[in-house]
C-alpha positions as CSV (number, residue, x, y, z in Angstrom):
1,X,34.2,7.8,-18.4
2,X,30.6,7.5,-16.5
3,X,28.4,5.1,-18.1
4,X,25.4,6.5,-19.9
5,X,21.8,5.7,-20.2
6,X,19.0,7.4,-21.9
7,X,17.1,6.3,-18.3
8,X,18.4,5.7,-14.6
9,X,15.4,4.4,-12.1
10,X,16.2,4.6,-8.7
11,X,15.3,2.1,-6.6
12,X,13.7,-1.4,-7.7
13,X,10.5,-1.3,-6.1
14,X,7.6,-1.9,-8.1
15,X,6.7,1.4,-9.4
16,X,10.1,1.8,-10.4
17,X,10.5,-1.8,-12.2
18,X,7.2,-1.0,-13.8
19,X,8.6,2.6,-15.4
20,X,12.0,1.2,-16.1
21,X,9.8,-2.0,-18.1
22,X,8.0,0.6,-20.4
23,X,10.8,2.7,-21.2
24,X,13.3,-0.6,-22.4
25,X,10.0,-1.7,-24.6
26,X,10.0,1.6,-26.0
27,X,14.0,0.7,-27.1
28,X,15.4,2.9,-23.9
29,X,18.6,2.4,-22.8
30,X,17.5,1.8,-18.6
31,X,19.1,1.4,-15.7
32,X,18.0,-0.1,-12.4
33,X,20.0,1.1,-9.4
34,X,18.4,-1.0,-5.8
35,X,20.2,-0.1,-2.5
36,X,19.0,-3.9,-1.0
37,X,20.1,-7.2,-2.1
38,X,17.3,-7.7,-3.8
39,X,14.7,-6.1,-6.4
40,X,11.0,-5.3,-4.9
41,X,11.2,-2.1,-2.4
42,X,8.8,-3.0,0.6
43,X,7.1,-5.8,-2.4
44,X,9.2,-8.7,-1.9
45,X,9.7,-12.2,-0.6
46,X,12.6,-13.2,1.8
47,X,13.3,-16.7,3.0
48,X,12.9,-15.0,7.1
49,X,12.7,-18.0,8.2
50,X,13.9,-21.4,7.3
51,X,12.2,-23.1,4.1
52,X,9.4,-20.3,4.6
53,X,8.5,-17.3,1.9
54,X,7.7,-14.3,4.2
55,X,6.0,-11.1,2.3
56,X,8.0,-9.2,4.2
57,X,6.7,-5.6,4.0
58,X,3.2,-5.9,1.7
59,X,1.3,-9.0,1.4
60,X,-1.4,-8.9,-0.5
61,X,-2.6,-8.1,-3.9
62,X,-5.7,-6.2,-5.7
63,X,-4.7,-3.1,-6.7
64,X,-2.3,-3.8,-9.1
65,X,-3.5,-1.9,-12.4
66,X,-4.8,-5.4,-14.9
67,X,-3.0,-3.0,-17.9
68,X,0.6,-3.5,-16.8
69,X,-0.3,-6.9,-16.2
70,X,-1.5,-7.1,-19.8
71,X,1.0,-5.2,-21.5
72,X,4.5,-6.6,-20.0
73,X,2.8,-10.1,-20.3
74,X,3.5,-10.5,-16.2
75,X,2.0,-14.0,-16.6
76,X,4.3,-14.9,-19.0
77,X,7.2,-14.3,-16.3
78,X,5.7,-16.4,-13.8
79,X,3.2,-13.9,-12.1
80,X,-0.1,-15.7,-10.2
81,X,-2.5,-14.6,-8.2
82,X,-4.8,-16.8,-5.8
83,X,-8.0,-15.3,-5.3
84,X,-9.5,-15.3,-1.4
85,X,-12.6,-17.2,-0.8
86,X,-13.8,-15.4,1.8
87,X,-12.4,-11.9,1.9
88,X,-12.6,-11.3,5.3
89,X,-13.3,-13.2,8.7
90,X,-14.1,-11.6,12.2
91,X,-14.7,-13.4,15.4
92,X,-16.1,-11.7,18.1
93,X,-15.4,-12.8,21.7
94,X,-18.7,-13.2,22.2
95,X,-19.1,-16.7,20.2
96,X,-20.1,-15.4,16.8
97,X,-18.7,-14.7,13.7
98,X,-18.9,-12.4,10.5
99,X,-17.5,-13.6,7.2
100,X,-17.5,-11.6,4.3
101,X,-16.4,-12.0,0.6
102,X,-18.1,-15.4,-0.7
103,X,-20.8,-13.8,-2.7
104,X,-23.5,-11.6,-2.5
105,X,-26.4,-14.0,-0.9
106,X,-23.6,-15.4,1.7
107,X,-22.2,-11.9,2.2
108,X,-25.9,-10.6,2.9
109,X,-26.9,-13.8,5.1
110,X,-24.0,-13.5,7.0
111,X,-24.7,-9.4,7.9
112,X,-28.5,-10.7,9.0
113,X,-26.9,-12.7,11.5
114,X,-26.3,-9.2,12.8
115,X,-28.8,-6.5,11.4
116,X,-31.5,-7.5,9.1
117,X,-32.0,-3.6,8.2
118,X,-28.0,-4.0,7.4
119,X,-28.0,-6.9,5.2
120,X,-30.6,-5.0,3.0
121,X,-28.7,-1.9,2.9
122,X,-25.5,-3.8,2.1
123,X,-26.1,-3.9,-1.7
124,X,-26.6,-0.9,-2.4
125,X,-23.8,0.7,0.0
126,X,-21.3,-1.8,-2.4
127,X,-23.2,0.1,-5.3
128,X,-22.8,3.5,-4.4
129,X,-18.8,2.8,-4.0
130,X,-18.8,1.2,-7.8
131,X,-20.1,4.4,-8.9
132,X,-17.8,6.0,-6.8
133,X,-15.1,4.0,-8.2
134,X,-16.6,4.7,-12.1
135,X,-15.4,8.5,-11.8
136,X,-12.1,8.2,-9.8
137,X,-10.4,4.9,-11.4
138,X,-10.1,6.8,-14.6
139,X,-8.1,9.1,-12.7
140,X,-5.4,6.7,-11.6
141,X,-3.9,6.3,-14.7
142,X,-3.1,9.6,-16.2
143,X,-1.4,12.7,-14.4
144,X,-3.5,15.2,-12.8
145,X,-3.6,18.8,-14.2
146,X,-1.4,21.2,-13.1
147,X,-3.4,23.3,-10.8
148,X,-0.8,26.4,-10.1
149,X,0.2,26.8,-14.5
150,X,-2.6,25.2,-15.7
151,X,-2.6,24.6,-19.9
152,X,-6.1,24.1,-22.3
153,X,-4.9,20.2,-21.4
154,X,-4.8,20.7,-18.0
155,X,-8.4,22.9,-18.0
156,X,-10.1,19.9,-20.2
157,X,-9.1,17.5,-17.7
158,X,-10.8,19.7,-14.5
159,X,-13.7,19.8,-16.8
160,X,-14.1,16.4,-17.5
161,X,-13.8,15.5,-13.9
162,X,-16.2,18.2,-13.1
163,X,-18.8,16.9,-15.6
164,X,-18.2,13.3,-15.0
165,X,-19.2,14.4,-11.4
166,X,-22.1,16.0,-12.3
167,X,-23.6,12.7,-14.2
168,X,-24.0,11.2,-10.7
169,X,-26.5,13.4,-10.3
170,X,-27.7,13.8,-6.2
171,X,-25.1,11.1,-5.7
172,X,-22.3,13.4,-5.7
173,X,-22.2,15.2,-2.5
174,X,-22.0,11.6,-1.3
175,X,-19.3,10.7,-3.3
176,X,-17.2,13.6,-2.5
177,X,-17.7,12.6,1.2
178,X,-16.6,9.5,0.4
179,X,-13.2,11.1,-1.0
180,X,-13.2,13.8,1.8
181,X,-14.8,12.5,4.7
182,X,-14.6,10.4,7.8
183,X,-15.6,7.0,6.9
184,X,-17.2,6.6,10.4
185,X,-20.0,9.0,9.2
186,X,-20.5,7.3,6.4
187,X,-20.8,3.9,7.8
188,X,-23.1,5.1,11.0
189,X,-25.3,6.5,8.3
190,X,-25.4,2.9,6.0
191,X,-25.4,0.7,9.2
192,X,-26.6,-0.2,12.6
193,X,-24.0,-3.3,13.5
194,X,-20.7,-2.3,15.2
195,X,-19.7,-5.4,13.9
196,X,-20.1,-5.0,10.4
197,X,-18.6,-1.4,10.7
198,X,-15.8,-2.3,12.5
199,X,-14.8,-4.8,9.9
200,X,-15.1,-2.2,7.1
201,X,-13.8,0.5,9.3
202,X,-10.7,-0.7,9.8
203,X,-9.6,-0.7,6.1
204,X,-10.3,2.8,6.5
205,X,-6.9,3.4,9.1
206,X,-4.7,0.8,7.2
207,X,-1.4,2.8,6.9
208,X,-3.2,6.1,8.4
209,X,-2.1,7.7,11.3
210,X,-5.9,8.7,11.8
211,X,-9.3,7.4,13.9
212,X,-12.4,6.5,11.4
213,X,-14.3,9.8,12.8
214,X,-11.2,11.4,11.1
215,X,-11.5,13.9,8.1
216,X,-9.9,11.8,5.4
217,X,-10.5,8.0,6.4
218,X,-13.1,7.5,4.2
219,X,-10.9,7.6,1.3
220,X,-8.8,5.2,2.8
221,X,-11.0,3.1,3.1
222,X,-12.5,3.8,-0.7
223,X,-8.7,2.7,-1.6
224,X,-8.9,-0.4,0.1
225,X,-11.8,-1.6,-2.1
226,X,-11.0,-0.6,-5.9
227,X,-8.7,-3.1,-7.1
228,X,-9.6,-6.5,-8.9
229,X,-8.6,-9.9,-9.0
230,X,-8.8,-11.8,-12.4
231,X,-11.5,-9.1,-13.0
232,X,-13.4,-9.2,-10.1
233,X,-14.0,-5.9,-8.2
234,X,-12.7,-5.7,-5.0
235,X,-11.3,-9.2,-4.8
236,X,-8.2,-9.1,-2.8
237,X,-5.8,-11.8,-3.6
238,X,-2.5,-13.6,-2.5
239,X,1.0,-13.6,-5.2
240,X,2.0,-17.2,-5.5
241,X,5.4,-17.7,-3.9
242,X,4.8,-14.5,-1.9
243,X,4.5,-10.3,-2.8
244,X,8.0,-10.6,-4.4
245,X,6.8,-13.2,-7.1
246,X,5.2,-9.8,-8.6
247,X,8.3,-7.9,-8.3
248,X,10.4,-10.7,-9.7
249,X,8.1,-10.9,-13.1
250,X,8.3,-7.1,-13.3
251,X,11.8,-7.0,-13.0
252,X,12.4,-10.1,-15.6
253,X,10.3,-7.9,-18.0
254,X,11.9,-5.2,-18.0
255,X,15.2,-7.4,-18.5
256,X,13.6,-9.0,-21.1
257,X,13.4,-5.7,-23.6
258,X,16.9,-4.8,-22.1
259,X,16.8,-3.0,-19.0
260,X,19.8,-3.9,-17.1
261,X,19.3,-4.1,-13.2
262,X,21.6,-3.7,-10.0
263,X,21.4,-4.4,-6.8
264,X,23.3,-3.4,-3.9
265,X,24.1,0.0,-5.4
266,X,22.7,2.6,-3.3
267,X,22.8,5.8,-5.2
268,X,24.0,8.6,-2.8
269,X,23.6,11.8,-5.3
270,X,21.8,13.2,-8.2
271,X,23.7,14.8,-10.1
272,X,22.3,18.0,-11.4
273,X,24.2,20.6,-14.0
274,X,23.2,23.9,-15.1
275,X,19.2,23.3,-14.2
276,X,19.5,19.8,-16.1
277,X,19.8,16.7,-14.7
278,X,23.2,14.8,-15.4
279,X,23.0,11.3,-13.8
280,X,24.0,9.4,-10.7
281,X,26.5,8.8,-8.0
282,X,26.7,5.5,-6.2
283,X,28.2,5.3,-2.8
284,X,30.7,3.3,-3.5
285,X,32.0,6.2,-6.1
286,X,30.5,4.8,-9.5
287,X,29.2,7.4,-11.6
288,X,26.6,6.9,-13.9
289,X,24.9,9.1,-16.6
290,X,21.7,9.6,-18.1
291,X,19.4,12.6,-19.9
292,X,16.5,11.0,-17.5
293,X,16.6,10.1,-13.9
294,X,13.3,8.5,-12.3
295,X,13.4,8.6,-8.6
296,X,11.3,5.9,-6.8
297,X,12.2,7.4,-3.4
298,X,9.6,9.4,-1.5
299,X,10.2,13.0,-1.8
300,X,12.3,13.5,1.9
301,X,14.7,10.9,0.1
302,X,14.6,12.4,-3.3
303,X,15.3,15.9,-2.6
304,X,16.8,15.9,1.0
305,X,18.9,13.1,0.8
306,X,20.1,12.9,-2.6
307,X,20.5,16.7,-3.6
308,X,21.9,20.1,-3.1
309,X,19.2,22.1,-1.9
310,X,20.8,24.9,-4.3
311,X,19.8,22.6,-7.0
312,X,16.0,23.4,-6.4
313,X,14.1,26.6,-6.0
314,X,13.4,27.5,-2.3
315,X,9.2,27.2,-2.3
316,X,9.8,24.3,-3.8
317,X,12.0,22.3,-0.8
318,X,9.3,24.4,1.3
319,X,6.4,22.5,-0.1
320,X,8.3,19.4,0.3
321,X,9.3,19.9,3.7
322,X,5.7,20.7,4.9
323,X,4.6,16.8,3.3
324,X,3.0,14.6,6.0
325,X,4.3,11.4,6.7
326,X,3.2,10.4,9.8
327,X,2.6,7.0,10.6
328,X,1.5,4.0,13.3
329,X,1.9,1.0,11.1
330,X,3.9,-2.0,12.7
331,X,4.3,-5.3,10.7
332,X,4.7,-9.2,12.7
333,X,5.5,-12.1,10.2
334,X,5.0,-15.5,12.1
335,X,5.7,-19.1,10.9
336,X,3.5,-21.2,12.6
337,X,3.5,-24.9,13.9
338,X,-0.3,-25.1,13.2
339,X,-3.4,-23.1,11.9
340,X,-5.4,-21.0,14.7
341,X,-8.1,-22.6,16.0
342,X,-11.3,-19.7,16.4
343,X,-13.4,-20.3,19.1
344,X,-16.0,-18.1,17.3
345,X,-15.0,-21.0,14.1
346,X,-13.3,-23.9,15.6
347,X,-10.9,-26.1,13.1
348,X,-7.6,-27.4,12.9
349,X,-7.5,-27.8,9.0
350,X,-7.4,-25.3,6.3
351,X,-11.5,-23.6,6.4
352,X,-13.1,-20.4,4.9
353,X,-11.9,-19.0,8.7
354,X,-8.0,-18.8,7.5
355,X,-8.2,-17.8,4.0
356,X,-9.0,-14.4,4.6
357,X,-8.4,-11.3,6.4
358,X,-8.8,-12.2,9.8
359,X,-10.2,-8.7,11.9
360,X,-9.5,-8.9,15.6
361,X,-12.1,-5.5,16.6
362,X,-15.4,-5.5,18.2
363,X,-16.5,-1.7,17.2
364,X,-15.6,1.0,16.1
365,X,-14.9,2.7,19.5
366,X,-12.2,0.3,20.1
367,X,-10.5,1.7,17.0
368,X,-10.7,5.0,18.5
369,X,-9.3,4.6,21.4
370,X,-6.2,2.6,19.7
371,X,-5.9,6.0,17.9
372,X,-6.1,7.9,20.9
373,X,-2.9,6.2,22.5
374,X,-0.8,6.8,19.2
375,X,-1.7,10.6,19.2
376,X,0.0,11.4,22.7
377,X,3.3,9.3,21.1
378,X,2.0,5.8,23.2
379,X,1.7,2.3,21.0
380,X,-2.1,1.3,21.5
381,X,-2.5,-0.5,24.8
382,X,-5.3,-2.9,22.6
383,X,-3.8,-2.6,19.4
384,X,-6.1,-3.1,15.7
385,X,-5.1,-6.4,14.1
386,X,-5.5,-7.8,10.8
387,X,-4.5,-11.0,10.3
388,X,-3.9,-13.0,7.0
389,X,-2.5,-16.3,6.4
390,X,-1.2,-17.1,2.8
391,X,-0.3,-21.0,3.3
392,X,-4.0,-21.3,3.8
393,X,-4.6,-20.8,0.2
394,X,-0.9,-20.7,-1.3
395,X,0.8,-24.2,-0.2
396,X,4.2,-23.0,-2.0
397,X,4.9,-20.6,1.2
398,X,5.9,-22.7,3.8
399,X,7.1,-26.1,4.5
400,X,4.9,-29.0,4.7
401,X,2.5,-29.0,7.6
402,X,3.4,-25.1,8.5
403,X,1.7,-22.1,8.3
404,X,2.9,-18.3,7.8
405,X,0.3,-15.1,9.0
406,X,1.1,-12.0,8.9
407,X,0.2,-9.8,10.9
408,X,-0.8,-5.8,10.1
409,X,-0.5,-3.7,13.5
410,X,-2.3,-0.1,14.4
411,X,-1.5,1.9,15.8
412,X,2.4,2.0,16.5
413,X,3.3,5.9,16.2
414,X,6.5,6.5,14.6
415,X,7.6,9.1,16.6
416,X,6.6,8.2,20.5
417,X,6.4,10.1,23.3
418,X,9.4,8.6,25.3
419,X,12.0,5.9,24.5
420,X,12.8,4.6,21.2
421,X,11.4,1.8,19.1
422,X,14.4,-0.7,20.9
423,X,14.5,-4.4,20.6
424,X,12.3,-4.4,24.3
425,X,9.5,-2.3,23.0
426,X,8.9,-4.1,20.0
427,X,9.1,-7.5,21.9
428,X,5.9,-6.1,24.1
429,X,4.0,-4.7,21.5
430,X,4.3,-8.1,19.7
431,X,3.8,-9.8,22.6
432,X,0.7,-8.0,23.2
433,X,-1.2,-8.6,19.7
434,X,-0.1,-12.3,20.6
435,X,-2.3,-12.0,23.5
436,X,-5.2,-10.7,21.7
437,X,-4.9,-13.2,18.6
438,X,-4.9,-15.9,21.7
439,X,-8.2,-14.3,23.1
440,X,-9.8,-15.6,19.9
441,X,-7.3,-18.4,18.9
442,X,-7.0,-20.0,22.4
443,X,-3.2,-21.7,22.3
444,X,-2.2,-19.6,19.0
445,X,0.8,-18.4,21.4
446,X,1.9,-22.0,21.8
447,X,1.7,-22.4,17.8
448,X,4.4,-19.6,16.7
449,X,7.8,-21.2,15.7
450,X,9.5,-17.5,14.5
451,X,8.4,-14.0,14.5
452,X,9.9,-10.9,12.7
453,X,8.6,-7.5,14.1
454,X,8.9,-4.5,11.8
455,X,8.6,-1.2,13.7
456,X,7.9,2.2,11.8
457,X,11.7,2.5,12.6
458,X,12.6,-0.5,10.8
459,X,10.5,0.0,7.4
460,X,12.0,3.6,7.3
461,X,15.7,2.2,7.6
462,X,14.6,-0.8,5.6
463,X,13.2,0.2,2.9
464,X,13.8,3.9,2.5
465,X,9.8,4.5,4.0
466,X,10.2,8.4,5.9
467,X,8.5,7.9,9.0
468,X,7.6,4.1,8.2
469,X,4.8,6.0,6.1
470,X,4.0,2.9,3.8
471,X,2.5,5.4,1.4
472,X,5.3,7.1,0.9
473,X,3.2,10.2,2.5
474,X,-0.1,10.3,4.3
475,X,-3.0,10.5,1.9
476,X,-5.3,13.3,3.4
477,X,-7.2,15.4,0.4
478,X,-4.3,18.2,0.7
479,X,-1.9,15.1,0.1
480,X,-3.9,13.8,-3.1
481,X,-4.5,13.4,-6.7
482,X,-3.2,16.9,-8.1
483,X,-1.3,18.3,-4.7
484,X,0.8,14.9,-5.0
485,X,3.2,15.4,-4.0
486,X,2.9,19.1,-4.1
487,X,1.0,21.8,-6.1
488,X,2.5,22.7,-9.6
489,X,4.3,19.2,-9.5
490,X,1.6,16.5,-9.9
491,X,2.5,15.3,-13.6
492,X,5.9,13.2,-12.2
493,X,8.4,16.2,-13.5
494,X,10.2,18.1,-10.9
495,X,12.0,21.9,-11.0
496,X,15.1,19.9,-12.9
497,X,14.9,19.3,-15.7
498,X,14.6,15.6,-16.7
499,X,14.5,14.6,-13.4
500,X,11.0,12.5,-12.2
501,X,9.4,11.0,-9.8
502,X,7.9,7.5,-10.1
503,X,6.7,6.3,-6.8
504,X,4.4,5.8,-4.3
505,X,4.8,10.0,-3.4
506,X,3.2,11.2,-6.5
507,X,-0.3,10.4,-8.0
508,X,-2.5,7.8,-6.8
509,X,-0.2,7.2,-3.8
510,X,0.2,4.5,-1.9
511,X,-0.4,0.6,-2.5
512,X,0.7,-1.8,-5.0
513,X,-0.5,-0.5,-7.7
514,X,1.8,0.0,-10.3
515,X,0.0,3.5,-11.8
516,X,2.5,5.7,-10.4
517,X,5.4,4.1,-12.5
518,X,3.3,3.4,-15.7
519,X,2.0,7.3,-15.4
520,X,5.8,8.3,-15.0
521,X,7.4,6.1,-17.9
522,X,4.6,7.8,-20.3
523,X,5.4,11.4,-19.3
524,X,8.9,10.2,-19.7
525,X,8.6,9.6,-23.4
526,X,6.0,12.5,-24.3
């Protein structure tokens, strides 16, 4: 006989570890089912190269809702974060340098280097995004109302949206631009500096398939900045030990109130009787059973892959099938023999240059025309690339003397125009970014010891990603909040019965954040 479980989560990624945590604390029987060899999704640490901890897919921290972290006692399990002092560091070719991230006289100093009309505007551009941030964050962490059979608790949800809208006063119109605009428009309007704007411009294409003068970017880029670290707004942080030491403290708390976990079981069905859902099949045969399946695949996976299409009504595989998930995202972790040395910031030891973001882009324009490459199916011939390096501020993530940095690649289209994303294409577009990092960093070439590229290719095939869409599906407004992941279906249920979703498809999308899971274990045990 099938084992049986009140709960079956698949796949260990975050979200899912977070919603299989709550359910055992609330005494539910849970199981864990992870394809890979280990727990984490695409929020892990691997051992890529010898005696270094490579954040493999994500690698760095802010978003992660503070209330999980509070409530399943995450420090207790070994979970540390390591706050970045500066955020952000961009060198320009021509000498100078922006930093960001220090504090508010530093951040404001540094921007007068540039624009003295900029660093006054500065304040109050960070203030209009906290009040911004005031009416959505609420929104994170509770399922949107059913727009297409809406109940009173659905209405009384609209309305206090609506009204808490309305308190903004003349500030709304801009902060629905800010969740439905271009973020180009927005920062021409704020500021004169193409350097400024193309340091916060490019956190508006991170994981986009989009230009900043793009419908829809401006959100992106409001994502980037709501998180917190150790209750600091917008303070992006490293894990200790790498993204995975998160994972591995989610996953050991939801052992600790019982969940059981396994890896290397790739489910291959869902098993789905009369309407209801019935459980799981693995794909090596195993059969598992459970009134509750939580699926922390994206929705291509979830209903493509794993189901009979005469399990689920027709307009509903419709609406799925018409979700975006295009993508231009291409990851490069690099263990390095020594630090890069900024000619903009010159320095062989550890210095405010290297604990950061580092953002290789002069202006916006250059962003732009990166985009305009990917839309005609063509990697960007002067690719967008952020740099971070964790050893600079975490020592625990490679060996003595060494250095890690990854690298975070636009745009590298999924689906490209001729060829395929083979062993030779990646090995240019790699060696290309090299070239740029050693326009700023001269002899950073010299320094690399290993390199791991991740195409769009490879994070669909390694971690489950449709389209290497890191978000699970593009965030555009149609792609948001309550039309996540479609109409009708925003509250985590789906047209079977017991069967949910937990992950990064559903509402608020993409990121580390942890909501998705926490939103999906509650509706799980209304």
């Amino acid at each position: 006989m099938p084992a049986k479980y009140d709960a079956i989560i698949i796949g260990g990624g975050h979200n899912g570890l977070v919603a299989a945590a709550y359910l055992a604390r609330a005494k539910k029987s849970v199981l864990v089912l992870e394809r890979r060899y280990i727990v984490g999704g695409a929020c892990v640490t691997e051992e890529t190269f010898p005696g270094f901890k490579v954040s493999t897919a994500a690698y760095v921290n802010s978003l992660f809702r503070p209330e999980i972290i509070r409530d399943l006692r995450l420090r207790d399990f070994g979970f540390e974060v390591l706050e970045r002092n500066p955020a952000s560091f961009s060198p320009f070719l021509d000498g100078r340098y922006l930093m960001l991230g220090a504090d508010a006289a530093a951040d404001q100093a540094e921007i007068a280097k540039f624009s003295q009309r900029d660093a006054q505007n500065y304040p109050a551009y960070e203030a209009m995004l906290e009040r911004v941030a005031a009416v959505v964050e609420p929104t994170l962490v509770q399922p949107p109302p059913n727009v297409l059979r809406p109940r009173i608790n659905d209405l009384a949800k609209m309305g206090r949206l609506v009204r808490a809208f309305q308190k903004m006063g003349p500030g709304m119109s801009e902060a629905l631009e800010v969740l439905t605009g271009p973020a180009r428009t927005i920062l021409d309007r704020w500021f004169e500096s193409e350097q400024l704007k193309a340091t916060l411009g490019t956190d508006a294409i991170i994981g986009a398939f989009a230009a900043p003068s793009m419908p829809g970017t401006a959100y992106v880029l409001f994502h980037h900045v709501m998180g917190e670290t150790n209750g600091k707004r917008g303070v992006w942080s490293y894990v200790r030990g790498g993204m995975g030491g998160l994972t591995q403290a989610l996953a050991n708390a939801a052992q600790a109130g019982g969940a059981q976990i396994r890896t290397e079981a790739e489910v291959s069905k869902i098993m789905v009787e009369r309407g209801r859902v019935k459980g799981v099949v693995l794909s090596s045969g195993e059969q598992f059973e459970a009134s509750q399946v939580a699926s922390n695949a994206d929705c291509n996976v979830t209903f493509n892959k794993l189901m009979d299409a005469a399990d689920l009504p027709s307009d509903f595989l419709e609406a799925v099938n018409r979700i975006d998930y295009s993508s231009a995202s291409l990851k490069i972790n690099v263990a390095l023999a020594s630090l890069p040395n900024f000619t903009a910031l010159p320095g062989t030891h550890v210095g405010p240059q290297h604990r950061g973001t580092v953002h290789l882009c002069p202006d916006q324009d250059y962003i732009e025309r990166g985009y305009d490459d990917a839309k005609y199916g063509r990697p960007s011939k002067d690719p967008i690339v952020e740099c971070t390096i964790p050893s600079a501020v975490d020592e625990t993530v490679a060996p003595p003397g060494r250095h890690l940095m990854s690298m975070f690649v636009q745009f590298a289209p999924y689906k490209l125009k001729e060829g395929t994303w083979n062993d030779g294409l990646k090995a240019s577009v790699a060696d290309r970014c090299f070239e740029i990092v050693e326009q700023y960093a001269p002899g950073f070439t010299s320094s690399v010891i290993g390199r791991q590229i991740l195409s769009p290719l490879d994070l669909e095939r390694t971690f489950g990603l449709t389209g290497g869409n890191i978000f699970q599906g593009a965030m555009p407004l149609h792609q948001l909040f309550m039309l996540r992941p479609v109409a009708g279906y925003a509250n985590y249920r789906t047209p079977v019965k017991g069967l949910f979703l937990c992950g990064s498809a559903t509402h608020p999308g993409g990121g580390v954040m942890g909501a998705a899971g926490w939103n999906a274990a509650r509706e799980m045990l209304r």
